[in-house]
C-alpha positions, -999 to +999 in steps of 0.1 A: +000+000+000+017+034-006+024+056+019+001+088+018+020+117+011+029+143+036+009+180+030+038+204+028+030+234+050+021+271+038+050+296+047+021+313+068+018+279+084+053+275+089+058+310+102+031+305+129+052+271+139+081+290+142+063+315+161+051+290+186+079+269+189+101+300+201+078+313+232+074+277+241+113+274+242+115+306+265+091+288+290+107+254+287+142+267+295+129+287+322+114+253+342+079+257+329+060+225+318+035+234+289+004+221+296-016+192+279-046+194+257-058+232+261-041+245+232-070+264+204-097+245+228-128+263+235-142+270+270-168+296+276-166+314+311-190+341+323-209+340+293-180+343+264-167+317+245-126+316+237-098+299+236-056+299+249-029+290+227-013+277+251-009+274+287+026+269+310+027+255+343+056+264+369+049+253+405+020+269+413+022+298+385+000+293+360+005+312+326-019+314+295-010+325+266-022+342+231-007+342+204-012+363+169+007+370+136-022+396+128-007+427+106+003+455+123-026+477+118-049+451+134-027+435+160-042+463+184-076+456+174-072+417+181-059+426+212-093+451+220-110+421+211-099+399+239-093+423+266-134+416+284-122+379+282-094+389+300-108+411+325-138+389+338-108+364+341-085+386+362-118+393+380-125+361+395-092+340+388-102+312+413-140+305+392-120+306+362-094+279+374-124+255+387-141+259+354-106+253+329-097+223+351-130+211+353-131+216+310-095+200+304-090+170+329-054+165+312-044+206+320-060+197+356-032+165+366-004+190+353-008+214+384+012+208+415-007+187+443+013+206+468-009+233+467-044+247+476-064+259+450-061+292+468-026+290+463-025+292+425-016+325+406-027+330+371-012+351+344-020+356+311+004+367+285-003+381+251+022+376+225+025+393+190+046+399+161+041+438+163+041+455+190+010+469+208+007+506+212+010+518+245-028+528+241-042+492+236-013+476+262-028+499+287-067+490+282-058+461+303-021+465+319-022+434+339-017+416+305+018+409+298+028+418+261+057+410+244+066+416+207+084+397+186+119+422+195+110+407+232+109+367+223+142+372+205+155+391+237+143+361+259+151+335+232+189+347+239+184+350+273+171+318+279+194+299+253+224+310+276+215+310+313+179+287+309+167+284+344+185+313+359+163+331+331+130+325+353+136+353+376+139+379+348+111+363+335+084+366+362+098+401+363+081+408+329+051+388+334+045+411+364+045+381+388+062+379+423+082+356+430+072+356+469+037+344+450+059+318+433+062+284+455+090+262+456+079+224+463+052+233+480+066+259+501+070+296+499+093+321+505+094+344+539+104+377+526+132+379+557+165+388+550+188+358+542+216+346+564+242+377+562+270+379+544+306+388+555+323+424+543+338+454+550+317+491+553+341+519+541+331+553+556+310+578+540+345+603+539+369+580+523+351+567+496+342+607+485+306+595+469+273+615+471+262+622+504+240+590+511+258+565+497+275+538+511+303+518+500+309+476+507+330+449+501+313+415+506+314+377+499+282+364+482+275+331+464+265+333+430+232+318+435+219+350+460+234+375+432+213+354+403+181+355+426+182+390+432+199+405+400+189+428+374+211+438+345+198+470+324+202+452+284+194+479+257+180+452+234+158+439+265+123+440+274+123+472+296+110+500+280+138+534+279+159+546+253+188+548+282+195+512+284+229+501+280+245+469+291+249+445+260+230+412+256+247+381+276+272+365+254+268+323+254+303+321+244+320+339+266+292+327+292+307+289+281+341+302+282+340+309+319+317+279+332+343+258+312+372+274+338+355+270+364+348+235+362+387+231+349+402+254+380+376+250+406+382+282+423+365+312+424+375+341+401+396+365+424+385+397+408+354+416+423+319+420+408+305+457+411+269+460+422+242+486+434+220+474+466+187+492+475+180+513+502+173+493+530+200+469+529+206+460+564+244+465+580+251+448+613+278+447+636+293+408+652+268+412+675+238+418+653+234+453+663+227+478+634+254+497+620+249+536+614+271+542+587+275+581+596+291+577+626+317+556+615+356+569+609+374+538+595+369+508+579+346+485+595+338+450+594+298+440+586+272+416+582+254+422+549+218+418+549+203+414+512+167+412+513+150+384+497+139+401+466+141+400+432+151+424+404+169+444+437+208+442+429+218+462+397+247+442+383+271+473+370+301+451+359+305+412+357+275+400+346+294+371+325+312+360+358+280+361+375+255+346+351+286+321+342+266+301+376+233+295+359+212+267+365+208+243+334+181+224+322+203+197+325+224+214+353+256+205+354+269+187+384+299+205+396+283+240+384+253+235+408+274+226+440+303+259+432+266+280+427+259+279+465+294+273+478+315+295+460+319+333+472+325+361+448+341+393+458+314+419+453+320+453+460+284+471+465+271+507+465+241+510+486+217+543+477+208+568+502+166+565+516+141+578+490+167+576+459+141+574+427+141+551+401+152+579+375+185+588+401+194+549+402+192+545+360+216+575+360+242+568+389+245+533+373+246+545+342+277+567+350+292+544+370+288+512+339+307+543+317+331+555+343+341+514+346+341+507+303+350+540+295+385+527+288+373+494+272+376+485+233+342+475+244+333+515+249+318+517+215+297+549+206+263+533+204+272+523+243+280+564+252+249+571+234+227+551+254+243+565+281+238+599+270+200+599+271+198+593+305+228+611+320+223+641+298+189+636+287+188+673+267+217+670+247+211+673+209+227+636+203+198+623+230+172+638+219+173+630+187+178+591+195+142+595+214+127+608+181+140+583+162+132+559+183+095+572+187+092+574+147+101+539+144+073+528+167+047+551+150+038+567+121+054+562+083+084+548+098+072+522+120+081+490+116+114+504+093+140+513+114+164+490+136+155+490+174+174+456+183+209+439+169+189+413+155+168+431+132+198+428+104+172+435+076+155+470+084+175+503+082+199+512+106+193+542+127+225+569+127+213+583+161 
């Protein structure tokens, strides 16, 4: 009998495979399990009938997901068209779950027995080739969006440090990891056991009033929980970001050293710390940083938070620790018993978010400035938020806010992977 020939797929067909197949491998990398049997399946819940693309399970996190290759000039309007789906859902998340478990038996053994149905968090996360206008986004801003620019971002992301990507992750899905269990269990919010280092006082170090200057031992694994690393081809949205994407190479250049040396790199990391980083004495007693005159030996306290410790310089030697799908045996043990030299600036009570992107900003060009790596796309981004009125920074925010809108949109080269769309001189 002969064998019935295979259909050959559409390139729309094989561009919405593609499309698919690349969120699905930012979840899977990140420790997600995609769930069984929901995806294009119809359920109809407070009186509208839909249906998920897709839907991602982590612990007791549950994601659902949308997908759409619509054309730009109706990618909002397919977004308009879901959003009272979504806001009855984000309404009354706990009838929803009852009903889509009760609808897909399959979906309902993939969630976690260790917790309570009270316990669950949903999400939902809408994801498109073009990007949504800031005007549909906002109709319903607990939605998650993320254009095609942003899958590439996490594609890289999560292609290089896989789990270690989850914290970033939940960061742009809006989620808490506090509201994220672990085997059942979830986290205090306490500070962590403290970490050794040295306070130097406010007069020798010659920084802003305010701010605080430590040396300190951390393992790699509290820096990847708590670490944020401001990418200009990332998902934030500014025109003053800076640092450049994560390089696997060079990522696999330094994991293969460490597992060749065993040891520690020697030289020190350089990190920011938020306000209310605790300093203690031996005894446990608060330190007040004013009144000291010399160098003095602390306790660090870093609060169990994520997205809290800016990582200025050594983001390869950091990130170098990830945790692998597959994680690598000797990797996982140096990630909790290995201590890296960190020295950290702590900011003064009440510092805004604005005066944080800046300090670091100088600070990342103070550090480079020297490098081959110092290129003038880096002093650019730079530019714009340091000296935010300059002729060279303004004109990178128009150009930036013609190629999301109007005649130009969709033209002009936002990311370093967008090799076939005209490159921007500012």
């Amino acid at each position: 009998m002969a064998k019935t020939k295979k259909r050959r797929l559409t390139a729309a067909e094989k561009k919405d495979r593609t499309f698919k197949s690349q969120v699905r491998s930012i979840f899977r990398k990140s420790g997600f399990t995609r769930a069984p049997d929901v995806s294009d399946r119809e359920f109809t819940f407070e009186g509208t009938t839909s249906d998920f693309d897709d839907a991602f399970v982590y612990e007791n996190l549950i994601v659902l997901c949308e997908y759409t290759l619509s054309k730009a000039t109706y990618t909002g309007q397919h977004f308009k068209n879901k959003i009272h789906l979504y806001k009855k859902i984000y309404d009354e998340p706990k009838q929803f779950l009852e009903l889509y478990r009760e609808r897909f038996p399959k979906f309902d053994k993939s969630i976690s027995t260790n917790y309570h149905k009270d316990q669950l968090k949903l999400q939902i996360a809408y994801f498109s080739e073009h990007e949504l206008t800031s005007a549909h986004s906002g109709l319903e801003p607990r939605v998650a969006t993320a254009w095609w620019g942003v899958i590439q971002y996490f594609r890289g992301l999560t292609n290089t440090v896989e789990r270690s990507a989850r914290y970033e992750l939940l960061h742009f899905l809006g989620v808490s990891p506090s509201e994220v269990g672990e085997k059942g269990t979830f986290d205090t919010g306490e500070a962590e056991t403290p970490h050794p280092g040295s306070l130097l006082p406010e007069a020798h170090s010659e920084f802003p009033e305010g701010y605080k200057v430590i040396s300190f031992y951390v393992t790699p694994n509290a820096l990847l929980k708590r670490a944020y690393v401001l990418r200009h081809d990332g998902w934030r949205d500014s025109d003053g970001l800076y640092q450049r994407m994560i390089d696997k190479r060079k990522i696999s250049s330094i994991r293969s050293h460490l597992k060749e040396k065993r040891r520690v790199f020697v030289n020190n990391v350089v990190v920011t710390l938020p306000p209310d980083t605790r300093l203690d004495d031996s005894g446990g007693e608060e330190i007040k940083p004013a009144a000291i005159g010399e160098t003095t030996s602390v306790d660090v306290r870093l609060r169990d938070r994520p997205n809290s410790v800016g990582i200025i310089d050594g983001q390869h030697r950091i990130f170098a620790y990830y945790e692998g799908v597959n994680d690598d045996r000797d990797i996982a043990a140096f990630r909790n018993r290995q201590n890296i030299l960190a020295t950290g600036i702590i900011y003064p009570k009440n510092t805004s978010d604005e005066d944080k992107m800046k300090f670091e900003a100088e600070l990342f060009l103070e550090i480079n400035s020297n490098q081959n790596s110092a290129k003038s796309d880096l002093k650019q981004a730079i530019s714009v938020t340091v000296r935010p009125f300059s002729v060279d920074s303004l004109g990178k925010r128009v150009v930036n806010d013609l190629s999301k809108q109007g005649p130009l949109e969709g033209l002009l080269q936002r990311n370093y992977f967008e090799t076939s769309l005209l490159k921007r001189l500012v």
